[in-house]
TITORKOL-525039 format. One record per residue (C-alpha): x, y, z; residue in three letters; residue number from 0. Coordinates in steps of 0.25 Angstrom, whole numbers, plus 5000, padded with zeros to 4 digits. Example, Ala and Ser with C-alpha at 12.3 -4.5 7.8 and 13.67 -1.06 7.14 Angstrom:
2
  east  north    up  rest   nr
  5049   4982  5031   ALA    0
  5055   4996  5029   SER    1
//
This chain:
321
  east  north    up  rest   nr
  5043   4416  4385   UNK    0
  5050   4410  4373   UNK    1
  5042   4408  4359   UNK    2
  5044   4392  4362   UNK    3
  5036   4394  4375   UNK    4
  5025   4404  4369   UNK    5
  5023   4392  4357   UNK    6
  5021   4382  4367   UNK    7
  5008   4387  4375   UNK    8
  5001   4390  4360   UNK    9
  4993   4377  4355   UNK   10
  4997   4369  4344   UNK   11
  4993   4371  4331   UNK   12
  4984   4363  4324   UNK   13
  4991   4351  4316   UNK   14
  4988   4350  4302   UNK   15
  4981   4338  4294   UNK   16
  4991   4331  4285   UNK   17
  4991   4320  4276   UNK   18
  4982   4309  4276   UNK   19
  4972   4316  4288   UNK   20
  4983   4316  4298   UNK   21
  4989   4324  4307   UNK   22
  5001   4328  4310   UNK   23
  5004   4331  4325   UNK   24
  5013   4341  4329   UNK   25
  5023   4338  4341   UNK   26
  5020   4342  4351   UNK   27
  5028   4347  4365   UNK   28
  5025   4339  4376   UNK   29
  5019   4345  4388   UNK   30
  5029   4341  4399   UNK   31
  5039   4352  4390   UNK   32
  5028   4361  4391   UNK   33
  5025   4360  4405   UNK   34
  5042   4360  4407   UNK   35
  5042   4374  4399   UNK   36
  5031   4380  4407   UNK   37
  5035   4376  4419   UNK   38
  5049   4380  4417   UNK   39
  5044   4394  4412   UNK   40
  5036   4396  4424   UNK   41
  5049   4393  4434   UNK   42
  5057   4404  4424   UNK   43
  5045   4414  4428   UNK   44
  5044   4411  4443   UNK   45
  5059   4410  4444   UNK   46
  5059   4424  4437   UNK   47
  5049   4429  4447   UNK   48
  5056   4424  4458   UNK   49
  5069   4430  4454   UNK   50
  5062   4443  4450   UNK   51
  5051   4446  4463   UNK   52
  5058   4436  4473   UNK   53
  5052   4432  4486   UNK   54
  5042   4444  4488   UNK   55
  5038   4446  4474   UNK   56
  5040   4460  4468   UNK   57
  5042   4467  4480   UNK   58
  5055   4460  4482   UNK   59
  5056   4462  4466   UNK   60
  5056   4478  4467   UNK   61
  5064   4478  4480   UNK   62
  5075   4470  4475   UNK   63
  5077   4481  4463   UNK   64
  5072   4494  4470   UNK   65
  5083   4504  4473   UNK   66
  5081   4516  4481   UNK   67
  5088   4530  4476   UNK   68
  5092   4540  4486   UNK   69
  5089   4555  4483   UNK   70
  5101   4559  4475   UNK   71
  5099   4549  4466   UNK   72
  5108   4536  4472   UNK   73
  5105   4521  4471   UNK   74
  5100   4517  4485   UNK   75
  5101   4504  4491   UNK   76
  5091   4492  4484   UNK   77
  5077   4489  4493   UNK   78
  5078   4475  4496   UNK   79
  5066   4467  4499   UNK   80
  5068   4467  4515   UNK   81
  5068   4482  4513   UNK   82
  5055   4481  4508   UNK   83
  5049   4472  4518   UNK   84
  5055   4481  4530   UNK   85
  5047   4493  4524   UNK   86
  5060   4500  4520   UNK   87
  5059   4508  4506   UNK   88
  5075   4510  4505   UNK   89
  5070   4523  4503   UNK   90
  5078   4534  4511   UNK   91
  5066   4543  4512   UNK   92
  5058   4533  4515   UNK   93
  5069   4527  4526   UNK   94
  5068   4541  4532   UNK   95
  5052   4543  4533   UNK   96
  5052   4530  4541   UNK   97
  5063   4534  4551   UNK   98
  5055   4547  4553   UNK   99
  5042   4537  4554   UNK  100
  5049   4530  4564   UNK  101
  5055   4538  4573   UNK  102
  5068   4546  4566   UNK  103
  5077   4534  4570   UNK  104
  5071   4523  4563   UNK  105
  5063   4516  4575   UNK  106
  5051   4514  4578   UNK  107
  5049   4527  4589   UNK  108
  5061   4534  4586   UNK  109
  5068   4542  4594   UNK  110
  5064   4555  4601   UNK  111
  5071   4565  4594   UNK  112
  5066   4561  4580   UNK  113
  5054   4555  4583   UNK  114
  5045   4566  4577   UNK  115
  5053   4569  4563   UNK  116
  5044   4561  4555   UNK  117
  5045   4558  4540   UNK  118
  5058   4566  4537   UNK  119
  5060   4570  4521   UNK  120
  5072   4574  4514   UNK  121
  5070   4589  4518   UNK  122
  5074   4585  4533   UNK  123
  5058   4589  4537   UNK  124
  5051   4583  4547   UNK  125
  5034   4581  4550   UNK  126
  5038   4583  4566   UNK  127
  5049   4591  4574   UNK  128
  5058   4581  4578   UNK  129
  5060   4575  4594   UNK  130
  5048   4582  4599   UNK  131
  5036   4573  4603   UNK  132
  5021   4577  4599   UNK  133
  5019   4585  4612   UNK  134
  5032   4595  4607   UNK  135
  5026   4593  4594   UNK  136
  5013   4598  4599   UNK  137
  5018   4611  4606   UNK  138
  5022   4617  4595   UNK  139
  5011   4628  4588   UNK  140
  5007   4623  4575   UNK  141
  5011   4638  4569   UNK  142
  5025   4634  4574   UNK  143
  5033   4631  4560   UNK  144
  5048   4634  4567   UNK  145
  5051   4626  4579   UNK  146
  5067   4627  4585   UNK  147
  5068   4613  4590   UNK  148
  5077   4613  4603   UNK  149
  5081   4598  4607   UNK  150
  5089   4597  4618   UNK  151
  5099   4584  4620   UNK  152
  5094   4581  4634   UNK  153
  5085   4587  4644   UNK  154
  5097   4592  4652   UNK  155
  5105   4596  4640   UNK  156
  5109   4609  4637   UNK  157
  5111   4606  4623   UNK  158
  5101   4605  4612   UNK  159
  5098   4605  4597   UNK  160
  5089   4616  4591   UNK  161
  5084   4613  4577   UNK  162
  5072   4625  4570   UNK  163
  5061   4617  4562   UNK  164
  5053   4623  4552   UNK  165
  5039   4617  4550   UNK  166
  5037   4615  4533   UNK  167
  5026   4620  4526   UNK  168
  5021   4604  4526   UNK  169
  5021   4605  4540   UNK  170
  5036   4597  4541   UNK  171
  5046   4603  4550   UNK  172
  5061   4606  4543   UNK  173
  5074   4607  4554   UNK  174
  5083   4619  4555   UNK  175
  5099   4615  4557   UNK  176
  5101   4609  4571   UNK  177
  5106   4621  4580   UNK  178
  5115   4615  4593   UNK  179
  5108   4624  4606   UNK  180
  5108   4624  4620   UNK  181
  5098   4624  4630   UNK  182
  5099   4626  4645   UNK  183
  5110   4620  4654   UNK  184
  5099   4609  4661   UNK  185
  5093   4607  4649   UNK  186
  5075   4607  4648   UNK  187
  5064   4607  4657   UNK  188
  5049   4607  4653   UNK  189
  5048   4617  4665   UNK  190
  5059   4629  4664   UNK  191
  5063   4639  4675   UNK  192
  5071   4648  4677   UNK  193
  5084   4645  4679   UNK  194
  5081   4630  4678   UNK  195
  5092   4629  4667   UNK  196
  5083   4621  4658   UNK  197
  5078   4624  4643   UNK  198
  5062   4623  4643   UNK  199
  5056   4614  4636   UNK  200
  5044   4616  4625   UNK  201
  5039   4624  4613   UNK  202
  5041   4638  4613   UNK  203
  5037   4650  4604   UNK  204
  5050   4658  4596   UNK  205
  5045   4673  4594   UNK  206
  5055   4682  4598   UNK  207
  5072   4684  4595   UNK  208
  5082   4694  4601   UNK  209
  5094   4697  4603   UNK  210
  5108   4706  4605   UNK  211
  5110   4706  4591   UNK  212
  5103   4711  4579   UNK  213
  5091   4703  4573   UNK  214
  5099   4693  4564   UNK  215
  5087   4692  4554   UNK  216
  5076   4685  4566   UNK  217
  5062   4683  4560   UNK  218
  5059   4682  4575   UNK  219
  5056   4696  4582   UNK  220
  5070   4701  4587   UNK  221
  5072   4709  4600   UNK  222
  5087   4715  4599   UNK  223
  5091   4719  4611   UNK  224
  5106   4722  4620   UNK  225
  5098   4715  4631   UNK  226
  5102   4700  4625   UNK  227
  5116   4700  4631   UNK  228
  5120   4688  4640   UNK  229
  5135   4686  4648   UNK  230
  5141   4678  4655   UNK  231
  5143   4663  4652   UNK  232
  5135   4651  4655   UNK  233
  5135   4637  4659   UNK  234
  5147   4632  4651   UNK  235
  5155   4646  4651   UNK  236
  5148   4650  4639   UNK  237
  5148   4665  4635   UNK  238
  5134   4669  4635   UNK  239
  5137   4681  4629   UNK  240
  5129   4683  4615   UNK  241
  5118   4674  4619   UNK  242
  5109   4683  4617   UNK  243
  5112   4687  4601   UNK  244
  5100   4682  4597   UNK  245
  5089   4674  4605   UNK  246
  5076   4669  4601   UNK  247
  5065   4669  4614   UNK  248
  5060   4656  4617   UNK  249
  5045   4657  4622   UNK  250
  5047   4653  4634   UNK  251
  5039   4659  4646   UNK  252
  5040   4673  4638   UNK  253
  5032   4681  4630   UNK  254
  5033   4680  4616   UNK  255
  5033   4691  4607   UNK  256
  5044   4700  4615   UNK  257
  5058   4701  4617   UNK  258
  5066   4688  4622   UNK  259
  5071   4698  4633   UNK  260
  5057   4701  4638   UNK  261
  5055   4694  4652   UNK  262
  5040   4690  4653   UNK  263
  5039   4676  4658   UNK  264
  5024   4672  4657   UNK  265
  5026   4659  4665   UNK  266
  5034   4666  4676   UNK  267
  5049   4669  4678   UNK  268
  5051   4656  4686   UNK  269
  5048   4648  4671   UNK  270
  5062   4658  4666   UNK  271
  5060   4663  4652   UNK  272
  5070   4671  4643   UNK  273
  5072   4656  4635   UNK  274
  5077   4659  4621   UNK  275
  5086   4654  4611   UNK  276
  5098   4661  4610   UNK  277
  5115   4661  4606   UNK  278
  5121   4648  4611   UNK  279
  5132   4651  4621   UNK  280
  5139   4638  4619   UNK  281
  5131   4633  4631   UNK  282
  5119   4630  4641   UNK  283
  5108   4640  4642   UNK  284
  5098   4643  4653   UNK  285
  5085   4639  4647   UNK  286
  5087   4644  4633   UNK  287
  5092   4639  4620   UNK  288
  5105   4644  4612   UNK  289
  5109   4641  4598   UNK  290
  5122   4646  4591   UNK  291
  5121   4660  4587   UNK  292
  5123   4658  4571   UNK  293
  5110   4646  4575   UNK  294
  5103   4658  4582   UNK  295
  5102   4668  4572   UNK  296
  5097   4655  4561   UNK  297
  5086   4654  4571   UNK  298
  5083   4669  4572   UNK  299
  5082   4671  4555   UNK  300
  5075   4657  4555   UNK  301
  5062   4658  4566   UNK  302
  5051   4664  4560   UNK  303
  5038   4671  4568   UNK  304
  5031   4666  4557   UNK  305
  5034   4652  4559   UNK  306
  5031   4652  4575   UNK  307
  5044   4647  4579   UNK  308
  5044   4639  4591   UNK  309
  5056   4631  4599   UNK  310
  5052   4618  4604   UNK  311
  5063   4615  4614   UNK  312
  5069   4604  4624   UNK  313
  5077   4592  4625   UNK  314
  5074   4581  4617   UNK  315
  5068   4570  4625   UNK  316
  5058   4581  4630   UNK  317
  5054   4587  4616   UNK  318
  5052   4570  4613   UNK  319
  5044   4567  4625   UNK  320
//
């Protein structure tokens, strides 16, 4: 407001006598100026709000100035108005936790191989194992903080992905590097027999490791012994030989606590047994699941009794369902 404009809304003074008893009066502004002057002034101010706030008032004000920075630092793309009425923050972290809230893929279900990472954070953990329903999720002990996650492409793939997730101590669960693995030549079944050619499917214990060679640094209890040798080739020409180099017993219609060699079958020979994670042979298996070697001896060093490992195994519309 200019000095002109605070003089004119203070009263006039008083006029002073002057000779002979009268008095002289002081000119004074008409008040058609002085409406013009207000009214003009109020135009300024709402043209100024208008310009500054727009349509939505000071939401679209801090929208239309708010930038974003990324984590190192970097200018972001600006919030716009329509961002903010959408419900997006044009935060990246922000972006993320609601693809995790919605599915893993942005949608409203998501799909089925990402629907239980939930809430990712920057240090890639998760609240849930990811692609395995709430039943999957249930069959896992709550002691288990090590769980070797085996998805396999399709139900009558022989090829799968084997990932070890290691539960936080605020109960999050961190992934392992992504291992390529096979599994048997037919694929899974949620009913295994022998001979059947087919992986089982389920939630298995992790309690015992063996093998030809010498104990590589296994926190697992290791059976060496000359007995783990395997020839021949398999299903593709494959050598089998040095299959056996290290092997991890999957809990599988066996007793835990022994040798992976040990033959008791608790549910009966006819439900097979002697499944176990062993050294890819650049092919199918029977039933069990092989990861390269240099992958097998990271597992060995990595599965801790402590932690109650357990494998979680089948393909992934299964493990989904």
């Amino acid at each position: 407001m200019s000095r002109s404009e605070r003089t004119a809304d203070l009263p006039d003074p008083q006029p002073k006598p002057g000779r002979g008893g009268r008095r002289r009066r002081r000119p004074r502004r008409s008040r058609a100026r002085i409406a013009t002057a207000g009214t003009a002034a109020l135009l300024v101010a709402a043209a100024g709000g208008w310009l500054a706030f727009g349509p939505q008032g000071a939401l679209s004000s801090v929208a239309a100035s708010a930038t974003d920075r990324s984590e190192d630092g970097t200018a972001a793309a600006r919030v716009d108005s329509g961002a903010l009425d959408s419900g997006h923050t044009g935060s990246p972290a922000a972006d993320r936790a609601d693809t995790d809230r919605a599915g893993g893929d942005g949608s409203a279900a998501g799909s089925a191989a990402t629907a239980g990472a939930t809430s990712a954070r920057t240090d890639d953990t998760v609240t849930r194992l990811p692609g395995l329903s709430a039943a999957f999720r249930a069959k896992i002990p709550a002691r288990s903080t090590q769980v070797l996650l085996v998805t396999g492409k399709g139900r009558n793939s022989s090829r799968a992905t084997a990932t070890l997730w290691t539960r936080t101590a605020d109960g999050r669960w961190k992934p392992g590097t992504p291992w390529p693995a096979h599994n048997a030549l037919k694929g899974w079944t949620a009913d295994h027999h022998l001979d059947d050619l087919r992986s089982p499917i389920g939630v298995f214990g992790l309690s015992d490791a063996g093998g030809l060679k010498a104990d590589p640094g296994s926190k697992l209890p290791y059976h060496r012994d000359a007995n783990f040798t395997v020839s021949g080739r398999g299903f593709e020409g494959d050598d089998l030989e040095g299959s056996f180099d290290y092997v991890v017993a999957i809990d599988y219609n066996r007793v835990a606590g022994t040798s992976p060699l040990d033959g008791s079958k608790p549910l009966g020979a006819a439900k097979g047994g002697g499944i176990w994670v062993h050294v890819d042979h650049g092919g199918p298996t029977h039933a069990c699941v092989s990861l390269a070697q240099r992958d097998m001896v990271t597992l060995l060093r990595s599965l801790d009794p402590a932690a109650h490992p357990v494998i979680v195994m089948g393909d992934r519309a299964s493990l989904a369902a």
